[in-house]
C-alpha atoms as an extended CHARMM CRD file, in Angstrom:
* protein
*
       128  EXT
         1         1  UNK       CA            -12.3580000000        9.7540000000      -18.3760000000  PROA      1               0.0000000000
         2         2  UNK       CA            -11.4360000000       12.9590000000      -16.6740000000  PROA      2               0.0000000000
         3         3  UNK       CA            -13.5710000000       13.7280000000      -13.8080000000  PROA      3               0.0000000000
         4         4  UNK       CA            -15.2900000000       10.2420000000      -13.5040000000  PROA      4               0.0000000000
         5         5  UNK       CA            -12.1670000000        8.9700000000      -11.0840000000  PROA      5               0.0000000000
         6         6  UNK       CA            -13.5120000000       11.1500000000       -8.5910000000  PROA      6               0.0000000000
         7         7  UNK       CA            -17.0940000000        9.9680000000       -8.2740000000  PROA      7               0.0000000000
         8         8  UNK       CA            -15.7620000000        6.5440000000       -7.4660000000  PROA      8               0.0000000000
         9         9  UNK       CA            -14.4190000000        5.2150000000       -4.2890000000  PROA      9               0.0000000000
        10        10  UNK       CA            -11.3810000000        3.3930000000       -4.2360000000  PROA      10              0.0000000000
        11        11  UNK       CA            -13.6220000000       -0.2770000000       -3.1340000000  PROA      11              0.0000000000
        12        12  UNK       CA            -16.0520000000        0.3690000000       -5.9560000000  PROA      12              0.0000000000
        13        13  UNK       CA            -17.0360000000       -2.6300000000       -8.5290000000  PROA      13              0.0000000000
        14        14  UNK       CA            -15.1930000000       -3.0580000000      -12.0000000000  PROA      14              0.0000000000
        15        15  UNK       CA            -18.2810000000       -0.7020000000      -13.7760000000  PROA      15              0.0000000000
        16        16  UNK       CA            -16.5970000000        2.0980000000      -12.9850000000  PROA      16              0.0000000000
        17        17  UNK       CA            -13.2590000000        0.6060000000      -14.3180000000  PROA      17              0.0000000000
        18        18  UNK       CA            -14.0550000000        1.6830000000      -18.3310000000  PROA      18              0.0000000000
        19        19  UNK       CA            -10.9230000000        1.4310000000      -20.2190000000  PROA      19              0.0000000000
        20        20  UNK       CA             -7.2490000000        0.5650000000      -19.5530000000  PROA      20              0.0000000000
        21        21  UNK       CA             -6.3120000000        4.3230000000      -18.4760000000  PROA      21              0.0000000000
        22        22  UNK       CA             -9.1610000000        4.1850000000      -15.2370000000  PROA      22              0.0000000000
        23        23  UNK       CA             -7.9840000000        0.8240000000      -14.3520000000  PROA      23              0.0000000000
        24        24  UNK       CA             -4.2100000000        1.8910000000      -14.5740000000  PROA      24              0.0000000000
        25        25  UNK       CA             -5.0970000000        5.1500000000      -12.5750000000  PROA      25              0.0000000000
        26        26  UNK       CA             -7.4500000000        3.1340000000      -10.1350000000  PROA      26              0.0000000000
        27        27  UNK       CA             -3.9850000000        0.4240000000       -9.3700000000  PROA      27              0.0000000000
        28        28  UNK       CA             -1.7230000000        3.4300000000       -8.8170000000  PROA      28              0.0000000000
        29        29  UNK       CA             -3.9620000000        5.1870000000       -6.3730000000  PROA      29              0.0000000000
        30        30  UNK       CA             -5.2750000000        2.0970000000       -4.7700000000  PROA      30              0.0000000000
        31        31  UNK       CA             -1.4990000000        1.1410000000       -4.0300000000  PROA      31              0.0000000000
        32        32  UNK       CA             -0.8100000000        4.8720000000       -2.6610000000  PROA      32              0.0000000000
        33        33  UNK       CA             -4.0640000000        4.5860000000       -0.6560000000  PROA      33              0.0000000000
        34        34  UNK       CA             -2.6810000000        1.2940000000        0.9460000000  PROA      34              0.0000000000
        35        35  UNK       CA              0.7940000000        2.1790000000        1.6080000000  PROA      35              0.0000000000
        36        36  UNK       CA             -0.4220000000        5.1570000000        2.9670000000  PROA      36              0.0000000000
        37        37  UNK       CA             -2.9820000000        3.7780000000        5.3690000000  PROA      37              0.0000000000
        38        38  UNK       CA             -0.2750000000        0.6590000000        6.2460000000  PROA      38              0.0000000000
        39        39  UNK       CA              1.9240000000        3.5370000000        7.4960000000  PROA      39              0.0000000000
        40        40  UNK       CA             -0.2390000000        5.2180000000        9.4350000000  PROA      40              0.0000000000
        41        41  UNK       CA             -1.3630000000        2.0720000000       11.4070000000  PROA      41              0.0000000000
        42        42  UNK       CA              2.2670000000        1.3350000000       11.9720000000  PROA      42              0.0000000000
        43        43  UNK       CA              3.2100000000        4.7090000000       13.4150000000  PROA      43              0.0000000000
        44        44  UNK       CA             -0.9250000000        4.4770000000       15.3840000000  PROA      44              0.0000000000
        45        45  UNK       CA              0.4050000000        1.0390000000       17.1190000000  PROA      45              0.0000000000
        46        46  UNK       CA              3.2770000000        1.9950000000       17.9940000000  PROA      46              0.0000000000
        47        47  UNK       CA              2.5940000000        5.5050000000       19.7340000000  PROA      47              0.0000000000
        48        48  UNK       CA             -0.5570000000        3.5600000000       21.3150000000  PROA      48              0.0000000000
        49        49  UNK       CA              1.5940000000        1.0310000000       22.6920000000  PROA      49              0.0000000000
        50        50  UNK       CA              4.1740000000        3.6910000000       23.9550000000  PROA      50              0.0000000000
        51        51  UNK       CA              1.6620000000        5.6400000000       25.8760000000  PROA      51              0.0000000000
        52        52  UNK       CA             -0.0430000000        1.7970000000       27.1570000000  PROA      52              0.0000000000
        53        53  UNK       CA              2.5760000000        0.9600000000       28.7060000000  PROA      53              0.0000000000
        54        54  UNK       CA              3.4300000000        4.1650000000       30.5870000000  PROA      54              0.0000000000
        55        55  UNK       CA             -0.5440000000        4.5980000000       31.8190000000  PROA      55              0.0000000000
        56        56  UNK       CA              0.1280000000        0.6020000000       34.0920000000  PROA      56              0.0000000000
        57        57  UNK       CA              2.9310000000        2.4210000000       36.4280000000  PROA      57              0.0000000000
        58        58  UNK       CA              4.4160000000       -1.3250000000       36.8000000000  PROA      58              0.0000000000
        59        59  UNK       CA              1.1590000000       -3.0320000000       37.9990000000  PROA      59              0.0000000000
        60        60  UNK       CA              0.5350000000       -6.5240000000       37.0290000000  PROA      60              0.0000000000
        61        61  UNK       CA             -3.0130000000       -7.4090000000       36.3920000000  PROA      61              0.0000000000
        62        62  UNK       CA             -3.6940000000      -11.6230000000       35.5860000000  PROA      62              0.0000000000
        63        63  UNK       CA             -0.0350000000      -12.1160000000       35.5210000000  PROA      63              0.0000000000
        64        64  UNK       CA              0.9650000000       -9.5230000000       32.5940000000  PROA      64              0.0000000000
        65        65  UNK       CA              2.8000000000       -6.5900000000       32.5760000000  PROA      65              0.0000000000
        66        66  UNK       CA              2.0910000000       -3.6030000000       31.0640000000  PROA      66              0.0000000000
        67        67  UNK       CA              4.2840000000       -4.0340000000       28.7960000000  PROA      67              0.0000000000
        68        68  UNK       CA              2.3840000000       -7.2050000000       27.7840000000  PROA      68              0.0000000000
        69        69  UNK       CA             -1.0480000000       -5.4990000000       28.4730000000  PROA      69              0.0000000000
        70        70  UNK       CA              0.0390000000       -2.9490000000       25.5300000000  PROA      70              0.0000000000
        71        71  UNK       CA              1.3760000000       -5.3170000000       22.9730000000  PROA      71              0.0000000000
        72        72  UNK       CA             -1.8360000000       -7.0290000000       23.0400000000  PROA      72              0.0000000000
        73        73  UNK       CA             -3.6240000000       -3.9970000000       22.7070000000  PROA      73              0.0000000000
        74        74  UNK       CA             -1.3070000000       -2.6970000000       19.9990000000  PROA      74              0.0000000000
        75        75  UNK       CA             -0.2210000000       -5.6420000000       18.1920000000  PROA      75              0.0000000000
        76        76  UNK       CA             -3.4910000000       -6.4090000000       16.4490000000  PROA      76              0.0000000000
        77        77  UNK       CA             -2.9460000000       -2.7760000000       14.7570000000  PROA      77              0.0000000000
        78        78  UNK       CA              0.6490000000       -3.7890000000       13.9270000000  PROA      78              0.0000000000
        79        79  UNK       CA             -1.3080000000       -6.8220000000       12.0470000000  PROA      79              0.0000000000
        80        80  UNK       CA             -3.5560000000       -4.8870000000       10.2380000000  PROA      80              0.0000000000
        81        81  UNK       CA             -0.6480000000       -2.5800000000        8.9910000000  PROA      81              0.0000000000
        82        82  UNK       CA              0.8500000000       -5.6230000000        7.4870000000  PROA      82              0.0000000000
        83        83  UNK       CA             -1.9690000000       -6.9360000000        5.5480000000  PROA      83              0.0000000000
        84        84  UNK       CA             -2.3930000000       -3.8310000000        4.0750000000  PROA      84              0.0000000000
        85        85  UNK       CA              1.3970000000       -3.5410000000        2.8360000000  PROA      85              0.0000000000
        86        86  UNK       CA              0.5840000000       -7.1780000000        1.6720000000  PROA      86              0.0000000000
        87        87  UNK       CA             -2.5970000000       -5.8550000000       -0.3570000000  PROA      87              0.0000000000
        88        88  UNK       CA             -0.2550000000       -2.9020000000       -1.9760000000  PROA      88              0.0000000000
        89        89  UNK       CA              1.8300000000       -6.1260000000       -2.8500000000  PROA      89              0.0000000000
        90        90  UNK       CA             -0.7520000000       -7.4850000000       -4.8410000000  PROA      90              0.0000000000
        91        91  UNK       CA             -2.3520000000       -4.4880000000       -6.4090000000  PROA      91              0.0000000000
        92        92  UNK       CA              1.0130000000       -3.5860000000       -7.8890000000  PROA      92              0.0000000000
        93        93  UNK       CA              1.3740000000       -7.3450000000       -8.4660000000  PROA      93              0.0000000000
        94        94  UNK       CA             -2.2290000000       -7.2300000000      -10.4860000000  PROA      94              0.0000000000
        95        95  UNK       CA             -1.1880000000       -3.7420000000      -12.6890000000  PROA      95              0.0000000000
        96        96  UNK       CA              2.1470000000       -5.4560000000      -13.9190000000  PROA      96              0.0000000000
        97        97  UNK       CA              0.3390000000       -8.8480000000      -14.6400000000  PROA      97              0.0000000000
        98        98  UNK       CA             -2.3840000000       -6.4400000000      -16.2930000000  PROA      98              0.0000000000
        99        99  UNK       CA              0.0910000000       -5.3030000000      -18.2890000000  PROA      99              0.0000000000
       100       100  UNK       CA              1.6870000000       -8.3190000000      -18.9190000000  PROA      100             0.0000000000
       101       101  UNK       CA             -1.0800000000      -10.5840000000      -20.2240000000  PROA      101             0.0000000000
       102       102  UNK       CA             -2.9720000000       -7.6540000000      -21.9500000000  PROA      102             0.0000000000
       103       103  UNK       CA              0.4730000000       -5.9530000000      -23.9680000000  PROA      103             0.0000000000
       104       104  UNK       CA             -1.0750000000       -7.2070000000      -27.3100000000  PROA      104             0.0000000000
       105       105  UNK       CA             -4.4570000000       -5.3520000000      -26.5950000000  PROA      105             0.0000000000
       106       106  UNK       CA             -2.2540000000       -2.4600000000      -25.0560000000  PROA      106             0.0000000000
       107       107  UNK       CA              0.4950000000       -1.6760000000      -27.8830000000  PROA      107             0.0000000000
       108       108  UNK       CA             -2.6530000000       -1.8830000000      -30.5500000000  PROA      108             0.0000000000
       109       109  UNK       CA             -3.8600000000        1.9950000000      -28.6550000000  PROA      109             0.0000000000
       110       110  UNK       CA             -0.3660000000        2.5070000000      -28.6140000000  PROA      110             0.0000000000
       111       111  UNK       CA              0.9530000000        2.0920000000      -24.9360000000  PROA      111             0.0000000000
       112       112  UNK       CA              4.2920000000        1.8090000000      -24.3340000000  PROA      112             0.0000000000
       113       113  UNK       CA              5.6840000000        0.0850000000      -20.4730000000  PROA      113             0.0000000000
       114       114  UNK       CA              7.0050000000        2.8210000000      -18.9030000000  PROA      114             0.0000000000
       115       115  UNK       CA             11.0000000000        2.8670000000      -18.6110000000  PROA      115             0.0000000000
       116       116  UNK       CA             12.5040000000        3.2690000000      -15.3710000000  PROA      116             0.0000000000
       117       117  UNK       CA             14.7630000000        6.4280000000      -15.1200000000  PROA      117             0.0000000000
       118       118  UNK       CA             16.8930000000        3.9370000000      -12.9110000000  PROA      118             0.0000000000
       119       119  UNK       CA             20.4370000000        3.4040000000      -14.6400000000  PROA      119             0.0000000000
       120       120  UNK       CA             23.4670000000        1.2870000000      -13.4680000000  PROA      120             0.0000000000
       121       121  UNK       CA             26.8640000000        3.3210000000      -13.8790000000  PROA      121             0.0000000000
       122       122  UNK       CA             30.4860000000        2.5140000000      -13.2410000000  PROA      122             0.0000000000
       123       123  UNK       CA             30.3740000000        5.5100000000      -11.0160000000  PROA      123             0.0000000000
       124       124  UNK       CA             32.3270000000        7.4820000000      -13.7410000000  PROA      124             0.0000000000
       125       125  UNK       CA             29.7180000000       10.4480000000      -13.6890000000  PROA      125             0.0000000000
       126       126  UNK       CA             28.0930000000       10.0390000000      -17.4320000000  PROA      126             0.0000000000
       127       127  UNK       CA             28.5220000000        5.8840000000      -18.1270000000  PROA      127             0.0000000000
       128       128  UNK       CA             25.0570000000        4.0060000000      -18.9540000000  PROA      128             0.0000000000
């Protein structure tokens, strides 16, 4: 499958999704993609509404400020940001339920779930 991941877009149909390896590697960079474009659009509205609000000088046009002027501007941005940290949600929701319901499937080509390196300790330095 090497090579193939990068004639396909991230939006393209399930053909290009072959075998459990393109579909694992199409969640992970689908999720990356997301966060990655949810965080920009945060950081987007919220320089747009800084520099909004300092372009009205205090003038109120039909009753709003421009403080109020900006938000409306910059708030719809702010919206989208969220829906896309909601559609990482369920792509990462979608790989573990992938996972999940097809383990039988999966542990007959020999996957394994990955183990988190995370560890609780007492805090005594080498404890598991």
């Amino acid at each position: 499958m090497a090579g193939t991941h990068d004639q396909r877009g991230i939006f393209t149909g399930a053909d290009a999704l072959t075998d459990n390896v393109a579909l694992s590697q199409w969640f992970n960079d689908t999720r990356r993609i997301l966060h990655a474009a949810a965080l920009e659009l945060g950081v987007t509205a919220s320089e747009l509404d800084a520099r909004l609000r300092a372009v009205s000088g205090g003038v109120v046009i039909g009753g709003l400020t421009g403080r109020a002027r900006a938000r409306q501007v910059a708030k719809p941005i702010t919206h989208a940001s969220d829906a896309l940290v909601v559609a990482s949600q369920y792509i990462v929701t979608a790989s573990t339920r992938f996972e999940a319901v097809y383990l039988p499937e999966l542990e007959a080509v020999g996957h394994r779930p990955r183990k988190s390196d995370f560890r609780f300790t007492n805090g005594g330095g080498g404890g598991r």
